[in-house]
DSSP file (Angstrom, degrees, kcal/mol; ACC not computed):
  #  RESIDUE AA STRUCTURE BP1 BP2  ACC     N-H-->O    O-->H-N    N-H-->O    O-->H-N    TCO  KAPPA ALPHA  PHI   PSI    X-CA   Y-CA   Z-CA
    1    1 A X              0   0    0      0, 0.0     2,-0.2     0, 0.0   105,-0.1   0.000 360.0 360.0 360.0 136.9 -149.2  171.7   59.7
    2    2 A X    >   -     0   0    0      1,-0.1     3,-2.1    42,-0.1     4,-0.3  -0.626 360.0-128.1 -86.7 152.1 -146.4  172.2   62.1
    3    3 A X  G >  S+     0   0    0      1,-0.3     3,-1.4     2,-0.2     4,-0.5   0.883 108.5  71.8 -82.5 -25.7 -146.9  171.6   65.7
    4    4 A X  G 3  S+     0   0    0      1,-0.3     4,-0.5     2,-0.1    -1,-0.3   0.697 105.2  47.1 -53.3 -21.1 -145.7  174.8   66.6
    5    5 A X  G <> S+     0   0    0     -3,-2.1     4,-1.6     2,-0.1    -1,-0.3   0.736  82.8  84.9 -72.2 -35.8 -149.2  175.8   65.0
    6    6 A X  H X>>S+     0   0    0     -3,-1.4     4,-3.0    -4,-0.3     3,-0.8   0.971  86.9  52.1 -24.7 -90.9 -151.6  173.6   66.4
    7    7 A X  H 3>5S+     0   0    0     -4,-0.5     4,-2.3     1,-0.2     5,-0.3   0.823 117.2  51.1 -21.2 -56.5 -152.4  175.7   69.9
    8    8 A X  H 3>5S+     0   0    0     -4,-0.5     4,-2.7     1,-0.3    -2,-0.3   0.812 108.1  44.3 -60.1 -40.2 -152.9  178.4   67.2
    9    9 A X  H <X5S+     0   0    0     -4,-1.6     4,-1.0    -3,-0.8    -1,-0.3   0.895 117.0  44.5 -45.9 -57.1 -155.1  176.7   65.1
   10   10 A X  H  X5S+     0   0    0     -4,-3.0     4,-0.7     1,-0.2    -2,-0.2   0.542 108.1  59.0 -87.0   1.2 -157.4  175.2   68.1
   11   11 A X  H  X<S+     0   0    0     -4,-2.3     4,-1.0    -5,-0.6    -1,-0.2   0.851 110.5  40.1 -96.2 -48.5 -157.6  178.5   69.9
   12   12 A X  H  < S+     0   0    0     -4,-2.7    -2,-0.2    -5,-0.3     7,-0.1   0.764 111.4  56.1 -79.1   5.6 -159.2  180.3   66.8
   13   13 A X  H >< S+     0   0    0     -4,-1.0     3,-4.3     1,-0.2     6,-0.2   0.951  96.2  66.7 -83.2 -42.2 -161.7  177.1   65.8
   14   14 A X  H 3< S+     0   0    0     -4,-0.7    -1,-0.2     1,-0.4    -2,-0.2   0.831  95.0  63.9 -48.9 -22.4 -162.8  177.7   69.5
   15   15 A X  T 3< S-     0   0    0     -4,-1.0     2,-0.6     1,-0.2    -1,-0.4   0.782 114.2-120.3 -42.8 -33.4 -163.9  180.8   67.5
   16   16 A X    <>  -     0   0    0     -3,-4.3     4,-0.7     1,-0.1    -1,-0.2  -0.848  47.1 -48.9  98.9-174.9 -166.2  179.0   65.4
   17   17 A X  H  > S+     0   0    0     -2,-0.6     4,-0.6     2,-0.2     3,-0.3   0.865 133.3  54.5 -84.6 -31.0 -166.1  178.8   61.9
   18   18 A X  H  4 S+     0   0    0     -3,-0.3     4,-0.3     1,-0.2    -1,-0.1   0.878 108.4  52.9 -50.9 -54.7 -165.7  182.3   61.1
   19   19 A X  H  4 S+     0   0    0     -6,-0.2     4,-0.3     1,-0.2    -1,-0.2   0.603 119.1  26.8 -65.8 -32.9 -163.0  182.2   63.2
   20   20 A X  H  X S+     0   0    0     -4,-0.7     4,-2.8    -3,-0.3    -1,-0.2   0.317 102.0  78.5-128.3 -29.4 -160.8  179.1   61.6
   21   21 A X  H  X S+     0   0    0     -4,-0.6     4,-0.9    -5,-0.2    -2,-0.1   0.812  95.6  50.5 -73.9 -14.2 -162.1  179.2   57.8
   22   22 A X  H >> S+     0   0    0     -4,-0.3     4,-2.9     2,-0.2     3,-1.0   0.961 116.2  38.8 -90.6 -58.7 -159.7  182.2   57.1
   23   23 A X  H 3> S+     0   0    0     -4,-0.3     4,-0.8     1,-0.3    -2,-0.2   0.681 117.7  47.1 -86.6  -6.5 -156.4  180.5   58.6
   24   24 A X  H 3X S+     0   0    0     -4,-2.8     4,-1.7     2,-0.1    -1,-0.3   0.677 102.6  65.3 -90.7   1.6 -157.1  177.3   57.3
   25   25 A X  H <X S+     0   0    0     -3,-1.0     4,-1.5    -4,-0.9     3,-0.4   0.938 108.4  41.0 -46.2 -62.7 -157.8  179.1   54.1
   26   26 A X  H  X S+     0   0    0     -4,-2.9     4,-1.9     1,-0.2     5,-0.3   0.865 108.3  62.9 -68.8 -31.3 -154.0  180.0   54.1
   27   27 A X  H  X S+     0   0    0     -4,-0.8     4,-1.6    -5,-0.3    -1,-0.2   0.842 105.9  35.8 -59.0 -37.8 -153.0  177.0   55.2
   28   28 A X  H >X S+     0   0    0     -4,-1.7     4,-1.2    -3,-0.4     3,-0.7   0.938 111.6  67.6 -90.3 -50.5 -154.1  174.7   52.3
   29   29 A X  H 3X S+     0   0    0     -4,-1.5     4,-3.9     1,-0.2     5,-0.2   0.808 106.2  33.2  16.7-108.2 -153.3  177.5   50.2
   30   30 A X  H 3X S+     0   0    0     -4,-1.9     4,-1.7     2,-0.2    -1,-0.2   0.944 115.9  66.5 -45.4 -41.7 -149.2  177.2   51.0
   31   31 A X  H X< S+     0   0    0     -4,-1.6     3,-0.8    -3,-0.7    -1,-0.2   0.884 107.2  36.1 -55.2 -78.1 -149.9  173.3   51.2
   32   32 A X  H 3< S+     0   0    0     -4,-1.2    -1,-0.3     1,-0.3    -2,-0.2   0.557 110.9  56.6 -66.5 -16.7 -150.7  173.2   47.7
   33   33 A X  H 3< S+     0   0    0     -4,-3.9    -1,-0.3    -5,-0.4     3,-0.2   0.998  77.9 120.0 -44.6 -71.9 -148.2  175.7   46.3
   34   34 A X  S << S-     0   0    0     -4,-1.7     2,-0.8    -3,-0.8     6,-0.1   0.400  77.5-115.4 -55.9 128.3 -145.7  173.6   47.9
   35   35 A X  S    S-     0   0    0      4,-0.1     4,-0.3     3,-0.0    -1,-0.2  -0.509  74.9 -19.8 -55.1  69.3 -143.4  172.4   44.9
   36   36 A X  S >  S-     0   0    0     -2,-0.8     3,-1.1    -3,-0.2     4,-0.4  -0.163  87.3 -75.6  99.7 148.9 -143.8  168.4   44.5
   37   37 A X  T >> S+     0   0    0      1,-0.2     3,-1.7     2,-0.2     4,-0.7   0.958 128.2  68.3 -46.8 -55.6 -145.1  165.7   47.1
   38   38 A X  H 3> S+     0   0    0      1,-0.3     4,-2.4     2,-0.2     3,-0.4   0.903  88.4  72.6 -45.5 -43.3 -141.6  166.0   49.1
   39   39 A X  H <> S+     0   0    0     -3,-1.1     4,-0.6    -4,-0.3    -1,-0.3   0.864 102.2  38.6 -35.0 -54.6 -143.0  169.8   50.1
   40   40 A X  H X4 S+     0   0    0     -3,-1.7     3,-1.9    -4,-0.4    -1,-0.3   0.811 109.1  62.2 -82.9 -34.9 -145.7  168.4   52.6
   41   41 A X  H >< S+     0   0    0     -4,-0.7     3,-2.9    -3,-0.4    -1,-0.3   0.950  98.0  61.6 -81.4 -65.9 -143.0  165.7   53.8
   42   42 A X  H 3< S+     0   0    0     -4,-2.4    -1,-0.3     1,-0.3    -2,-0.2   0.689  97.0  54.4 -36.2 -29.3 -140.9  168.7   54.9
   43   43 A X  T << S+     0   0    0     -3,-1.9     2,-0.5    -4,-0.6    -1,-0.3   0.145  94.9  92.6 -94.1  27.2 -143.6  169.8   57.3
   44   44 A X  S <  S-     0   0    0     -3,-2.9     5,-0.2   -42,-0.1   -42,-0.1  -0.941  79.9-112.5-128.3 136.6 -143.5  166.1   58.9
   45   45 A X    >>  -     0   0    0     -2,-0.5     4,-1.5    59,-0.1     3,-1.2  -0.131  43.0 -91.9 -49.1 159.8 -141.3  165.2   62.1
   46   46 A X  H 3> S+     0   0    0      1,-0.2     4,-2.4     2,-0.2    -1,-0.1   0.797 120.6  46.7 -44.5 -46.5 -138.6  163.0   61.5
   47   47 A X  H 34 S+     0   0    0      1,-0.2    -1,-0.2     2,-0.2    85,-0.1   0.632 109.8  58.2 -77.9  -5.5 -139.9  159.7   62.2
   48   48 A X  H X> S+     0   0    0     -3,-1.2     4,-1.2    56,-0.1     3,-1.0   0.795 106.9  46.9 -62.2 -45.9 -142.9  160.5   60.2
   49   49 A X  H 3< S+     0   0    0     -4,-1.5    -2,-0.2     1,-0.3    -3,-0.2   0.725  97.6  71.5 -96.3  -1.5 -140.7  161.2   57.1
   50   50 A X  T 3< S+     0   0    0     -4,-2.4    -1,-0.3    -5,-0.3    -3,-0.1   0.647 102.5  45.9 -76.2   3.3 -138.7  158.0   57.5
   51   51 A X  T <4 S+     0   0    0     -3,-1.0     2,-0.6     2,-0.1    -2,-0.2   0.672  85.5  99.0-103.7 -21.4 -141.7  156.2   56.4
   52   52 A X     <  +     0   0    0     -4,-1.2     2,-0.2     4,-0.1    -4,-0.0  -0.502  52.6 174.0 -48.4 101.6 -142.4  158.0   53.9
   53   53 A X     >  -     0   0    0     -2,-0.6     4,-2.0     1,-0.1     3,-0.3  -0.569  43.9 -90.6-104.9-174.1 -141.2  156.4   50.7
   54   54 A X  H  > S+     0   0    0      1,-0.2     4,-0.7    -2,-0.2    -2,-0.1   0.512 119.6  46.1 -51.3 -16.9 -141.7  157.4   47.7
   55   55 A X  H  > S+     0   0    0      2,-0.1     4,-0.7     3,-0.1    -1,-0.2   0.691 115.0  50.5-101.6 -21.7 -144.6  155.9   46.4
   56   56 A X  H >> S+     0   0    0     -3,-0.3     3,-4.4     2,-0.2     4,-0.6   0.936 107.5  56.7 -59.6 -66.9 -146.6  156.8   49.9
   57   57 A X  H 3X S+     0   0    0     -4,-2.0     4,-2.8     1,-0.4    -3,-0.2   0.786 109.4  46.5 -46.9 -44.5 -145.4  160.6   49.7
   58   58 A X  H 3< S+     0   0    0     -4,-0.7     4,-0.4     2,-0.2    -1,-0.4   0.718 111.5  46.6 -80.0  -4.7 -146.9  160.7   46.4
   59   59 A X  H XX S+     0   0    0     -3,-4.4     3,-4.1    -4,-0.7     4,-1.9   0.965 110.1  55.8 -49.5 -73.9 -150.2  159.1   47.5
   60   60 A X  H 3X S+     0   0    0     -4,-0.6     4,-3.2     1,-0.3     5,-0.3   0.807 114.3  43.2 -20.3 -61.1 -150.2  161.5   50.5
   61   61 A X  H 3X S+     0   0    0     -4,-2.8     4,-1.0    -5,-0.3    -1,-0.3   0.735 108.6  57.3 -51.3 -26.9 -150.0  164.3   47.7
   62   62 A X  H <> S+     0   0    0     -3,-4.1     4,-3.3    -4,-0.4     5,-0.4   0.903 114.5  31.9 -88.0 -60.4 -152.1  162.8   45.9
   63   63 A X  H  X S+     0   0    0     -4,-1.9     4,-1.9     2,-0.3    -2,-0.2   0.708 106.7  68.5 -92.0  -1.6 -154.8  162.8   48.5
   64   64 A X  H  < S+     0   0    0     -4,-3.2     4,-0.3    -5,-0.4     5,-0.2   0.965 108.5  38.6 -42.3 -76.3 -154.0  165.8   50.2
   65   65 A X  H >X S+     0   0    0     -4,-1.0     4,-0.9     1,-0.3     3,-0.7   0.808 118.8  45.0 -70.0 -27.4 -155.0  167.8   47.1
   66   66 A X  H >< S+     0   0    0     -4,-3.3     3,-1.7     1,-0.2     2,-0.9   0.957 105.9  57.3 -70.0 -44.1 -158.0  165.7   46.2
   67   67 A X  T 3< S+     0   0    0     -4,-1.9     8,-0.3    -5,-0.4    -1,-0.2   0.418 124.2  33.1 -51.8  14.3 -159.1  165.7   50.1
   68   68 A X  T <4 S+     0   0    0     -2,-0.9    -1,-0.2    -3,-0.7    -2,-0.2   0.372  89.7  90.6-156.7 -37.4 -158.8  169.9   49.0
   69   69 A X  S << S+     0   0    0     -3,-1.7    -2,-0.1    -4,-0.9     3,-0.1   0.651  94.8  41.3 -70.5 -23.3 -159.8  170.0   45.3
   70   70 A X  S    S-     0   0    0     -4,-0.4    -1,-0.2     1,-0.4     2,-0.2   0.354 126.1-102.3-108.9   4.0 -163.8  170.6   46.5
   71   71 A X    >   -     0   0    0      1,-0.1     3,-0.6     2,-0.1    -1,-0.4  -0.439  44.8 -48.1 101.0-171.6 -162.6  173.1   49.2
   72   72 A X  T 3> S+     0   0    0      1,-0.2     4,-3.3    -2,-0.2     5,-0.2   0.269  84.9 105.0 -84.2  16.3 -161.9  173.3   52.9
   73   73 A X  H 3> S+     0   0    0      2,-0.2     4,-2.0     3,-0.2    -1,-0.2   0.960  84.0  42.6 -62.8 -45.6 -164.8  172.1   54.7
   74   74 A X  H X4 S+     0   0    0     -3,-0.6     3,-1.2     2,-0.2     4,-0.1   0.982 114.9  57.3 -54.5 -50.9 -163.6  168.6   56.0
   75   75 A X  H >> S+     0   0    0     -4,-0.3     3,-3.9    -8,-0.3     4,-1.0   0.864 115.6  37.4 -29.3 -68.9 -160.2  170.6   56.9
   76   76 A X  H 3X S+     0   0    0     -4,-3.3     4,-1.7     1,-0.3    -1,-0.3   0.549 111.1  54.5 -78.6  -0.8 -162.3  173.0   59.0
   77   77 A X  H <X S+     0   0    0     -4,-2.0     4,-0.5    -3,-1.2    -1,-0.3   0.527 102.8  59.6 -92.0  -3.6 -164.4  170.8   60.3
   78   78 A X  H X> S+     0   0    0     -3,-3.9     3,-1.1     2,-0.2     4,-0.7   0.907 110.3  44.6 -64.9 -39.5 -161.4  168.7   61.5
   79   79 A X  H >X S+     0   0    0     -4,-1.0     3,-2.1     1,-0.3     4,-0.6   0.977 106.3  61.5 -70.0 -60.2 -160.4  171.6   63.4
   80   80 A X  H 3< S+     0   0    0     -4,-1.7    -1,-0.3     1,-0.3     4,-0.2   0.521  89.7  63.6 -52.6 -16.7 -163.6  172.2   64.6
   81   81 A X  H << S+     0   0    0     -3,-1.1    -1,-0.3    -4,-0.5    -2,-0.2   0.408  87.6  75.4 -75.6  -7.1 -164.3  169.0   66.5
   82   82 A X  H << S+     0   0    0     -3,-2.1    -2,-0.2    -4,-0.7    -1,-0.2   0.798 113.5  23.3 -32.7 -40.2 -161.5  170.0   68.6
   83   83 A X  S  < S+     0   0    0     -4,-0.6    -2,-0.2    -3,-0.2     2,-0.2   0.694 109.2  60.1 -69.3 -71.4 -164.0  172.2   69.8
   84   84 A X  S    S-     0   0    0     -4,-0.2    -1,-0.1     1,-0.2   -70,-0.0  -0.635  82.8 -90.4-142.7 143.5 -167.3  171.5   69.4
   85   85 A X        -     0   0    0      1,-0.2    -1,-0.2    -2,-0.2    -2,-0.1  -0.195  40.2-135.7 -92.1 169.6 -169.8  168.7   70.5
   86   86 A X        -     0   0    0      2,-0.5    -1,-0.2    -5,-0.0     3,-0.1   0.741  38.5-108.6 -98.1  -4.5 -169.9  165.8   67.4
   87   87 A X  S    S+     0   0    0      1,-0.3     2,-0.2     0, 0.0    -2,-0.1   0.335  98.6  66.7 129.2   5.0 -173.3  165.4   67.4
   88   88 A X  S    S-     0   0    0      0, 0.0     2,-0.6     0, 0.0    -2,-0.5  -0.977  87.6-100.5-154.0 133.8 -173.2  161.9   69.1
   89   89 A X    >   -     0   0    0     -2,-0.2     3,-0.9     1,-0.2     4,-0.4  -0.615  13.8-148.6 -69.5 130.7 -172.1  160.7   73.0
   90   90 A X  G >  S+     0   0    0     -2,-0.6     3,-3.2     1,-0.3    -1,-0.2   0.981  99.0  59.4 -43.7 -57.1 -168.8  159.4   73.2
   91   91 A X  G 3  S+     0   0    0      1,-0.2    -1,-0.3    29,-0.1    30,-0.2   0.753  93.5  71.4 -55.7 -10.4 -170.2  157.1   76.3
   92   92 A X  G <   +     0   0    0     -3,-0.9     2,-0.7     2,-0.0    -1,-0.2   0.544  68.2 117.3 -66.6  -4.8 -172.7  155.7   73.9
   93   93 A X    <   +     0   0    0     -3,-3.2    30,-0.1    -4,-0.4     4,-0.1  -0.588  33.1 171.0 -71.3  93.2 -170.2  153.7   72.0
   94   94 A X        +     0   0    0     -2,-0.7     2,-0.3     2,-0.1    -1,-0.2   0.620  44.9  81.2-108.9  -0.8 -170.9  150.1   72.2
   95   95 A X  S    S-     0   0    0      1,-0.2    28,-0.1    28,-0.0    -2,-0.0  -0.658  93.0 -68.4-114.6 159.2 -168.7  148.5   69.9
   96   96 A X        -     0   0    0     -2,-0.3     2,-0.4    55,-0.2    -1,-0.2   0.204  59.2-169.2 -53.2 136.1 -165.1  147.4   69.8
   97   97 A X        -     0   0    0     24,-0.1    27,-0.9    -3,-0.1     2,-0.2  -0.910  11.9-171.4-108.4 139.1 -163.1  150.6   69.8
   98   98 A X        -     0   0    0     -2,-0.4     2,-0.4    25,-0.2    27,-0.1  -0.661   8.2-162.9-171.9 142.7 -159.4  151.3   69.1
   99   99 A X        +     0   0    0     25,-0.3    27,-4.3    -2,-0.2     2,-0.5  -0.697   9.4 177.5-104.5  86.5 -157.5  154.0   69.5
  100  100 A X  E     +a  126   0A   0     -2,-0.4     2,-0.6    25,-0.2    27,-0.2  -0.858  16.3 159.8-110.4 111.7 -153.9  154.4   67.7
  101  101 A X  E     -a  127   0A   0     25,-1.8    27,-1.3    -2,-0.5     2,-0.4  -0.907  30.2-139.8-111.9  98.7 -152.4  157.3   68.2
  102  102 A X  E >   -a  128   0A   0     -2,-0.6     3,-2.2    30,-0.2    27,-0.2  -0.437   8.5-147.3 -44.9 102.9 -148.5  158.7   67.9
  103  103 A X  T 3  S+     0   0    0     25,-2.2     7,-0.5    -2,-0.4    -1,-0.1   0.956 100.7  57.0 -35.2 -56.8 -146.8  161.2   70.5
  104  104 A X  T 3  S+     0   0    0     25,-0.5    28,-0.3    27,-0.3    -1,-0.3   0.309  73.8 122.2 -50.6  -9.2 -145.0  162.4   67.9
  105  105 A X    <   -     0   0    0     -3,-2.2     5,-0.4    26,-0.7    27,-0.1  -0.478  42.0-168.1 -79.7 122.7 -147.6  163.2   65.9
  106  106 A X  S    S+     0   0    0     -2,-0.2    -1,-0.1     1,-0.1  -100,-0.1   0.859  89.1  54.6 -97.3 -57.2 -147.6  167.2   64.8
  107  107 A X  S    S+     0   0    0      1,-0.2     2,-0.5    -3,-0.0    -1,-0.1   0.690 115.7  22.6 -77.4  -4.1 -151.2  166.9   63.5
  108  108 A X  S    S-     0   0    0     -6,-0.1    -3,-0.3    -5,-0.1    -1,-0.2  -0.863  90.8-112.9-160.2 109.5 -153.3  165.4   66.5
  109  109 A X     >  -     0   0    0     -2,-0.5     4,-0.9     1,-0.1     3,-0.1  -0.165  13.8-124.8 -44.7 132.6 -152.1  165.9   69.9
  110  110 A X  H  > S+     0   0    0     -7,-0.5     4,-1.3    -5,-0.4     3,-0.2   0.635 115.6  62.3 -43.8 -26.4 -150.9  163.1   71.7
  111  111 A X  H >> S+     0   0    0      2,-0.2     4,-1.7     1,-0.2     3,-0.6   0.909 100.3  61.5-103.0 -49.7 -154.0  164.6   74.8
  112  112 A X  H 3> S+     0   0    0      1,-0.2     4,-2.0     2,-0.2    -2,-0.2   0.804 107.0  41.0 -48.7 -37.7 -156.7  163.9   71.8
  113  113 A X  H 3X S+     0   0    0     -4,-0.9     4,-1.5    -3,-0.2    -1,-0.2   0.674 118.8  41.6 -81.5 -35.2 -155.8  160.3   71.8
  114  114 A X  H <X S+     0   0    0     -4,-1.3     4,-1.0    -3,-0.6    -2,-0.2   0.863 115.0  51.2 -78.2 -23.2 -155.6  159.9   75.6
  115  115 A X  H >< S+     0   0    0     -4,-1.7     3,-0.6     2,-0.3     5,-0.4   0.927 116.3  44.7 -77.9 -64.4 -158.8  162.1   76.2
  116  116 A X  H >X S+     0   0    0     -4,-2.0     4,-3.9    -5,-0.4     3,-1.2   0.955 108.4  53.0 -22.1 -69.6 -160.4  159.6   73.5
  117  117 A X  H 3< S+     0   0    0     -4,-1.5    -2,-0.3     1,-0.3    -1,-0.2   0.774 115.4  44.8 -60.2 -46.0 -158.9  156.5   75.1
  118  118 A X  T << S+     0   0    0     -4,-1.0    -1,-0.3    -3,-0.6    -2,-0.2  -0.261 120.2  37.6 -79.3  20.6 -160.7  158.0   78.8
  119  119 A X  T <4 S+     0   0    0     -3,-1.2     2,-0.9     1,-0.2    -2,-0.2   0.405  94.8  85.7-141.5 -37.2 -164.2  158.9   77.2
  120  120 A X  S >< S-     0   0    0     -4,-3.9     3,-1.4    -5,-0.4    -1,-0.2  -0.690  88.5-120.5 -93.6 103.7 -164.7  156.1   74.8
  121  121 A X  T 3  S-     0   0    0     -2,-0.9     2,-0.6     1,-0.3   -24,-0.1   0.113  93.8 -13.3 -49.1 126.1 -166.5  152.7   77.2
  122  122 A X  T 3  S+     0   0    0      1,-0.1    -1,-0.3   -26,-0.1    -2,-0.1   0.143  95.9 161.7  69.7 -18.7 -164.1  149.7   77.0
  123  123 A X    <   -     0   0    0     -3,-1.4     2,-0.5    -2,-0.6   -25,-0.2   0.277  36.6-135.3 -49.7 152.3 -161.8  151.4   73.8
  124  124 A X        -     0   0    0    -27,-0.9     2,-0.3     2,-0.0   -25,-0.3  -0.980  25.6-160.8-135.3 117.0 -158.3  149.7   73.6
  125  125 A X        -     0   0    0     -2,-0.5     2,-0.8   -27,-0.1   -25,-0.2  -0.633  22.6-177.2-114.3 138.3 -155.9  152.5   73.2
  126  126 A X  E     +a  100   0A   0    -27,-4.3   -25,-1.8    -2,-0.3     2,-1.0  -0.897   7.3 179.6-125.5 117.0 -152.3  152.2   71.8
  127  127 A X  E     -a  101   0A   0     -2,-0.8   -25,-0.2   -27,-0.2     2,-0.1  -0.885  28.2-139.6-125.5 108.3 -150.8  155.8   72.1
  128  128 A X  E     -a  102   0A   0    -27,-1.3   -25,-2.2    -2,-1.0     8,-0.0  -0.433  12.0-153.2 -72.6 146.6 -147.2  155.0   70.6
  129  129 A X  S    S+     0   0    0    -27,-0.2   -25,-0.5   -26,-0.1    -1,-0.1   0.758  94.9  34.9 -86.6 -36.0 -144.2  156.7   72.3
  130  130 A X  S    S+     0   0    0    -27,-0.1     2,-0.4   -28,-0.1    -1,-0.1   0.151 101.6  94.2-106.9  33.8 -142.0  156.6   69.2
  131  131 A X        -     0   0    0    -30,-0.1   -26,-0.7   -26,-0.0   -27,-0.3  -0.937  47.4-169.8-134.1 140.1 -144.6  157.2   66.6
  132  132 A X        -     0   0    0     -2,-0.4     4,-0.5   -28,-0.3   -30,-0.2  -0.150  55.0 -69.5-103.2-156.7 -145.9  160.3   64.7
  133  133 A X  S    S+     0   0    0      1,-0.2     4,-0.3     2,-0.2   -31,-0.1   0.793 130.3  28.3 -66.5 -43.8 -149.3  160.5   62.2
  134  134 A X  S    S+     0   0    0      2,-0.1    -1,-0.2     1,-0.1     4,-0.2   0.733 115.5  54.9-102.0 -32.7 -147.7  158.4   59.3
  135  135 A X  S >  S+     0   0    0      1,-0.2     3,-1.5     2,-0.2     4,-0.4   0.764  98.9  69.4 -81.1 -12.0 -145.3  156.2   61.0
  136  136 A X  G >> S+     0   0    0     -4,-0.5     3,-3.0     1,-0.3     4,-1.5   0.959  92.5  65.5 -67.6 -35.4 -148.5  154.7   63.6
  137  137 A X  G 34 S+     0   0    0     -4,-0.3    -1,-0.3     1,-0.3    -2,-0.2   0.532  76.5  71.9 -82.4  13.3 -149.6  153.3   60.8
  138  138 A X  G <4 S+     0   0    0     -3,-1.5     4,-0.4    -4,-0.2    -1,-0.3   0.586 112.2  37.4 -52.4 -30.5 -146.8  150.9   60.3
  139  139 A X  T <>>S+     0   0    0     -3,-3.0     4,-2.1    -4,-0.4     5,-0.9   0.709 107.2  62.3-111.9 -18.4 -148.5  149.2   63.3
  140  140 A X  T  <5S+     0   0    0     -4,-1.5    -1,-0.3     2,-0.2    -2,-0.2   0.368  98.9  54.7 -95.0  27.7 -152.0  149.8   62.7
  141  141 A X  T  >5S+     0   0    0     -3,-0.1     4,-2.6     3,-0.1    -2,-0.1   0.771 121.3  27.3 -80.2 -76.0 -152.2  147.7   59.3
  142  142 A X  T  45S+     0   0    0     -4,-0.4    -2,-0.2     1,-0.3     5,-0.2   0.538 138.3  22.8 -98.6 -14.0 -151.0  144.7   60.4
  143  143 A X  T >X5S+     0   0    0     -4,-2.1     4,-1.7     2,-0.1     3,-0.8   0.725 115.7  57.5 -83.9 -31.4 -152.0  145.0   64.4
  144  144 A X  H 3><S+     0   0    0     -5,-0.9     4,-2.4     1,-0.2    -2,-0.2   0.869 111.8  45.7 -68.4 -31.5 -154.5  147.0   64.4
  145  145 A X  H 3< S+     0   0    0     -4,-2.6    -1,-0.2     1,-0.2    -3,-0.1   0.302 113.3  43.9-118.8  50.1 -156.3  144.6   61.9
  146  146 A X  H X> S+     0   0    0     -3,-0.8     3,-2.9     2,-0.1     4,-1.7   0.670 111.5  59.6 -90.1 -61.7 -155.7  141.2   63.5
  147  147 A X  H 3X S+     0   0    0     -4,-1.7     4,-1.1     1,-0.3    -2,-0.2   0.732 114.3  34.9  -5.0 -63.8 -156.6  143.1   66.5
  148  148 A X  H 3< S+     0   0    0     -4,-2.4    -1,-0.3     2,-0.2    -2,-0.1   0.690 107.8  60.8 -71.7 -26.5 -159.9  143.8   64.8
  149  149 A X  H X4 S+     0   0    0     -3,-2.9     3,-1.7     1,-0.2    -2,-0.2   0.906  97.4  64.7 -88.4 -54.3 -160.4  140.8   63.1
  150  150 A X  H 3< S+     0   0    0     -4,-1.7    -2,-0.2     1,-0.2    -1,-0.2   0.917  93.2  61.6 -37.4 -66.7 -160.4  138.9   66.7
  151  151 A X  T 3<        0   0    0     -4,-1.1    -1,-0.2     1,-0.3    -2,-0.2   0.382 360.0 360.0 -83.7  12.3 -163.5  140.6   67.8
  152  152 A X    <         0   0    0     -3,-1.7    -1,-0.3    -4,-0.1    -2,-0.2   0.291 360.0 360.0 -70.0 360.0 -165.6  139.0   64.9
């Protein structure tokens, strides 16, 4: 999804479900039309698709369309925690947290990850300046799981 979409997207899940199952209906739609892995790549800011090599972009395709193949619920239910309470208190969270997040990132606003990083007790947040959705995770394999590995 392009960010120019986003607002549009999180103003109708504040609908509901009713509201959000129709336009993410059209949305995986065109995703999965889209000719070849490279299609979805095309919808990814630049420093996203410079990580994208060839053998990711067709995993990414690959699990686009299986995450898809049983229908849109997870989709809309991404959209829908935007929203909506998760069922659970953030402050309740007692165990090591962290929080990577990209500015650059067209599919989860850079304010999800700082709002996270402020709700979630003790969380240790990395909100990259120069990193989108795919390129953060250049930094969370190999930091994120030393990172993790330390608080064992």
């Amino acid at each position: 999804m392009v960010a120019s979409n986003e607002n549009k997207f999180k103003t109708t899940a504040a609908h509901g479900e009713a509201g959000i199952r129709p336009l993410n209906e059209a949305s995986a739609a065109a995703a999965m039309a889209a000719t070849g892995p490279n299609a979805l790549v095309g919808m990814m800011p630049p420093v996203d698709k410079a990580v994208m090599t060839d053998e990711l972009t067709r995993d990414f395709a690959e699990c686009f369309a299986e995450g898809l193949s049983t229908g849109i619920d997870g989709y809309t239910d991404d959209y829908l925690a935007f929203t909506q309470p998760w069922g659970f208190e953030l402050s309740g969270i007692a165990v090591p947290t962290f929080i990577w997040q990209g500015a650059l990132d067209t599919n989860v606003p850079l304010t999800h990850g700082e709002w996270l990083a402020a709700h979630v007790p003790n969380a240790v947040a990395h909100l990259e300046p120069d990193d989108g959705h795919m390129s953060v995770t250049g930094k969370v394999i190999p930091t994120g799981l030393d990172e993790l590995v330390k608080t064992l």
